[in-house]
C-alpha positions in Angstrom: 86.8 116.5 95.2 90.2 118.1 95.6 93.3 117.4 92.7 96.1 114.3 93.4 99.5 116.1 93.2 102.4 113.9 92.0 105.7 114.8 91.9 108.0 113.1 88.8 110.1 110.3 90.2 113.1 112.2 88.9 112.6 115.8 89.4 114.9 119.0 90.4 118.3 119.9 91.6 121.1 117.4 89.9 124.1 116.4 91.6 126.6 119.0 89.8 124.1 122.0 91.2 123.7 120.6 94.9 127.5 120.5 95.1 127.8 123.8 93.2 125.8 125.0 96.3 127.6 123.6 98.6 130.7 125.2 97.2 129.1 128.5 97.7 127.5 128.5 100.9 130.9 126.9 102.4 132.6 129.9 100.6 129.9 132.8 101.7 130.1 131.5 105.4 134.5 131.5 105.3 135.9 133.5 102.8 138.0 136.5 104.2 137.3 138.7 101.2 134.6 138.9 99.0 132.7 136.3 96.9 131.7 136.2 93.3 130.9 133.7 90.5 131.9 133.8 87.0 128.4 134.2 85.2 125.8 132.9 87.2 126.8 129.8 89.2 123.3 128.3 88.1 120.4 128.9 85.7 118.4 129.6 88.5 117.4 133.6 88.4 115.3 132.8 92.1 118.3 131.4 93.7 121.0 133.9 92.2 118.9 136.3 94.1 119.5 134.8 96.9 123.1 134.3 96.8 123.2 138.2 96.0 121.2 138.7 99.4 124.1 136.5 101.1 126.5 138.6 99.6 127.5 136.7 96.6 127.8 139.1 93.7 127.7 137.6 89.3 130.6 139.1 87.6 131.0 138.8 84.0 135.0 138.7 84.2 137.7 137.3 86.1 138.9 141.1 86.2 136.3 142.2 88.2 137.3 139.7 91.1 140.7 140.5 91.2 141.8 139.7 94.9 138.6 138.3 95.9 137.5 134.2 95.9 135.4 133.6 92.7 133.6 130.1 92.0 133.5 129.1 88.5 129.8 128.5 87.4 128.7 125.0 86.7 128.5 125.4 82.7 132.4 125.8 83.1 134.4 128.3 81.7 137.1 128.4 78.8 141.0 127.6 79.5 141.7 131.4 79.1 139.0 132.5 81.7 140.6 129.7 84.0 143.8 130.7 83.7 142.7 134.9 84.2 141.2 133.9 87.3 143.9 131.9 88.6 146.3 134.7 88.3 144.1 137.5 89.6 141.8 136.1 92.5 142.3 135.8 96.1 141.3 131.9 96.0 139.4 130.1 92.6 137.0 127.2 93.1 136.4 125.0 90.5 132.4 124.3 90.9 132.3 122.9 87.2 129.8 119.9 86.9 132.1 117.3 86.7 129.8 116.1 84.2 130.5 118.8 82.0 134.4 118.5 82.6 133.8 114.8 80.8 132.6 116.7 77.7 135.5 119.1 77.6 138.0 115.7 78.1 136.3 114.1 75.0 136.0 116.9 73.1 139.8 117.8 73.4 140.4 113.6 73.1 138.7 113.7 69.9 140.5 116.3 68.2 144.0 115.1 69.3 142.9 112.3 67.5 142.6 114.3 64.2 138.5 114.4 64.0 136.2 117.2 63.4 134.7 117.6 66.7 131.1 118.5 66.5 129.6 119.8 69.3 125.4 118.6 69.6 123.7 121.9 71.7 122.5 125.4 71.6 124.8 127.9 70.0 125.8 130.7 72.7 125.0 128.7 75.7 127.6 129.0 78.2 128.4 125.5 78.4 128.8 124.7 74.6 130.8 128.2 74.4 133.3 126.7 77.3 133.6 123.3 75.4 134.8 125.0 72.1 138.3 126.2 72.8 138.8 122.3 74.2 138.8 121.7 70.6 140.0 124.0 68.1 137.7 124.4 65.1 134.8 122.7 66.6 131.6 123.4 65.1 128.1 123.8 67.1 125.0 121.8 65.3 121.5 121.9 67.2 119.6 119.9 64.8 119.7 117.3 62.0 119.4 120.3 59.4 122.7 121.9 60.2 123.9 119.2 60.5 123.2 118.0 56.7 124.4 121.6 55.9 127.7 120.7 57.2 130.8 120.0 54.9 132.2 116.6 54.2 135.5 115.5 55.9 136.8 112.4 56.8 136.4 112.0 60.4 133.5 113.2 62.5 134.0 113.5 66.7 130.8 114.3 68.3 130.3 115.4 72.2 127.0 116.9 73.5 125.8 119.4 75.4 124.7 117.9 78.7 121.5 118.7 78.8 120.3 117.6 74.7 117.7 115.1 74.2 118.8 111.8 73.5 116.5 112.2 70.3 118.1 115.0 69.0 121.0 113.5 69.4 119.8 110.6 67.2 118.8 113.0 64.8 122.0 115.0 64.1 124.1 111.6 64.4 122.1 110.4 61.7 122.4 112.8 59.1 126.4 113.4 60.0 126.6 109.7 58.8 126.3 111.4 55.3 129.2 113.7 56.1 132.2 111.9 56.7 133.6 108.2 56.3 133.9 107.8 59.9 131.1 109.4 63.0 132.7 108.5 66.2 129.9 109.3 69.0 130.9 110.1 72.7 127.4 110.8 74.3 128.2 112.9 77.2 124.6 113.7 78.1 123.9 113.8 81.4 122.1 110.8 83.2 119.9 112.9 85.2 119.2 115.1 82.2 117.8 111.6 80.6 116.0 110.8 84.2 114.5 113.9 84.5 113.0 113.5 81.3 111.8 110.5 81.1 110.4 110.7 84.9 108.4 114.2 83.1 107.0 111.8 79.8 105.3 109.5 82.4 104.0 111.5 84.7 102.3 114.0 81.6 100.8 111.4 80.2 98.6 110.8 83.3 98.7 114.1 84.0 95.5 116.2 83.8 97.7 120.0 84.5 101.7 120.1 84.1 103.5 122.3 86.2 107.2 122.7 85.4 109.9 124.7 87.8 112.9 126.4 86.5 114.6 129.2 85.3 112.9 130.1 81.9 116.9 130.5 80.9 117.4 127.1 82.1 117.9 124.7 78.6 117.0 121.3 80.8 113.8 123.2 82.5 112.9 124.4 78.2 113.2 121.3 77.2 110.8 119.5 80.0 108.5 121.9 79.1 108.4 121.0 75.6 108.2 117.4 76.7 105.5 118.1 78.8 103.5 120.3 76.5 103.5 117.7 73.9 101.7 115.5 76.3 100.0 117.6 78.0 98.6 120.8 76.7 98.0 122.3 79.9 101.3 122.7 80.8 102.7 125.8 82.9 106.3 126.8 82.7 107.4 128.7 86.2 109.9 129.7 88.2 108.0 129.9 91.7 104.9 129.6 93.2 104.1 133.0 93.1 103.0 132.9 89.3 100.8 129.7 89.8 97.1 130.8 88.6 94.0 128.8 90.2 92.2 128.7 86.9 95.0 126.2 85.8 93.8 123.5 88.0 89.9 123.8 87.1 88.5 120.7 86.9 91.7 118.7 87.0 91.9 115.4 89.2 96.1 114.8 88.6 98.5 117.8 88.9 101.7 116.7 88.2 105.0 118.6 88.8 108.1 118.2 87.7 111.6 120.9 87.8 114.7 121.4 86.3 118.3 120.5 87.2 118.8 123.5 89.1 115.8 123.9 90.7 116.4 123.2 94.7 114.0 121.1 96.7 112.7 123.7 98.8 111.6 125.4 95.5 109.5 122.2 94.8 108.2 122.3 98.0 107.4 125.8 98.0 105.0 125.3 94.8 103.8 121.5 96.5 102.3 123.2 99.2 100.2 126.4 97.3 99.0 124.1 94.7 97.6 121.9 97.9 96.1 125.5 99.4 94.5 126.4 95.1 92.9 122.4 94.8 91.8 121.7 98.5 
C-alpha cells in the first residue's frame, strides 16, 4: 500500500518573501539598467539561482551597483548601507519584510527610552546585524546562558529576531529577569514563523518520515528541522527534490512535509509530486 503525503497546514513562502519576489520580478521585467540585491534577497540558494539566470546578480555592497536598481534583501540592511545605496544607485527598492522593519522601530524605541536593548537571535545573521546600529550598544543573546552571563543594569529592552522560537525566547527572558530591575519585552517574532512551527509539531507527531524544504542557511527552515527531528527521527532536511532518497520512505504509511519561509510553492510542489512517483 502506497504512503499518505500531508502537507503542514502552515508551510512555505511567508508574506515578506512572496512580495520580496514580486519586487524583483517587477524590477527584472522593467528596469532600464541592470538589477542587483544587496546580499541575497532570500535564504533560498535554489531560487537565487534563478534570479541570477534572469539576470539578477548578489552584490555584497551598495558600491558595486552604482548606477544600477538594487533591491534591499528582506533581512534588511543597516542605516549606512541604506543611505550608500541611496546616493549611488540608479533606483533603490526597499523589499525589507515589513516585519523586520517593526523590530528595527522597537529596537530604536527602546533605546530612546534609555534601556539596554537586547537583541534574542543568532549572532552574525544578517537580520540581527541590520537591527544593531537601530540601537547603539545593543547586545546579541541566543540562549538563556548568555544571557545569565550578561551584566546587571537597570533597564532591559528586548526585540527578537523574527524567526526565534517562542521558547527560546521564554528562556532568555527568564534569566534577564535576574539582570536588571526592569525587562520590558517587545516580541517581534514573526506570526508565520510561530504558524509554521506549530503546523510542523503536529504534523511530525503523526508523521511516520519528515521532509523539510529550505535553504540549509535558512534560520526558520534549521529550526523546523530541529522541531521536526525531535519528533520525528526520520526527518530529512532539503532544499529540492533532487536529493530525496527512496530508502527514506521504506515502510512508512504518513510522509509529512513541511518548508521554510522562503521556500516558494512550486518548490513544494516540485518535491509533492516525486515523493508521489518514490511511494506509489
Amino acid at each position: 500500500m502506497s504512503a499518505r503525503i500531508e502537507i503542514a497546514s502552515e508551510a512555505g513562502a511567508c508574506y515578506g518573501v512572496e512580495r520580496a519576489l514580486r519586487m524583483v520580478e517587477d524590477a527584472a521585467k522593467s528596469s532600464e539598467v541592470p538589477v542587483h540585491t544587496l546580499g541575497p534577497l532570500i535564504h533560498n540558494p535554489r531560487v537565487v539561482s534563478g534570479l541570477a539566470e534572469k539576470g539578477v546578480t548578489v552584490v555584497s555592497s551598495p558600491e558595486e551597483s552604482a548606477g544600477d536598481t538594487l533591491l534591499l534583501r528582506t533581512h534588511g540592511v543597516t542605516p549606512d548601507e541604506e543611505r550608500r545605496a541611496r546616493e549611488l544607485c540608479h533606483e533603490v527598492l526597499d523589499a525589507t519584510c515589513p516585519f523586520v522593519k517593526k523590530v528595527h522601530q522597537a529596537a530604536a524605541r527602546l533605546a530612546r527610552e534609555g534601556y539596554q536593548v537586547v537583541v534574542v537571535g543568532e549572532a552574525g545573521h544578517p537580520e540581527v546585524e541590520a537591527t544593531l546600529p537601530h540601537a547603539p550598544g545593543a547586545v546579541v543573546v541566543g540562549s538563556a546562558d548568555e544571557a545569565a552571563a550578561l551584566p546587571s543594569c537597570k533597564k532591559i529592552g528586548v526585540v527578537v529576531q523574527t524567526t526565534q522560537s517562542r521558547a527560546n525566547l521564554e528562556k532568555v527572558v527568564a534569566a534577564l529577569l535576574g539582570r536588571a530591575e526592569e525587562v520590558r519585552v517587545v516580541n517581534t517574532i514573526c506570526d508565520a514563523t510561530s504558524g509554521h512551527q506549530g503546523a510542523c509539531a503536529e504534523l511530525a507527531a503523526r508523521a511516520d518520515v519528515m521532509v523539510v524544504i529550505g535553504g540549509r542557511i535558512s534560520a526558520n527552515t534549521k529550526r523546523l528541522a530541529e522541531i521536526a527531528s525531535g519528533l520525528c527521527p526520520r526527518t530529512h532536511h532539503i532544499e529540492g527534490a533532487d536529493e530525496l532518497d527512496p530508502s527514506w520512505f521504506d515502510g512508512a504509511e504518513l510522509v509529512g512535509i513541511t518548508a521554510g519561509a522562503s521556500t516558494p510553492a512550486s518548490q513544494i510542489a516540485a518535491v509533492r509530486t516525486a515523493i508521489e512517483s518514490i511511494v506509489a
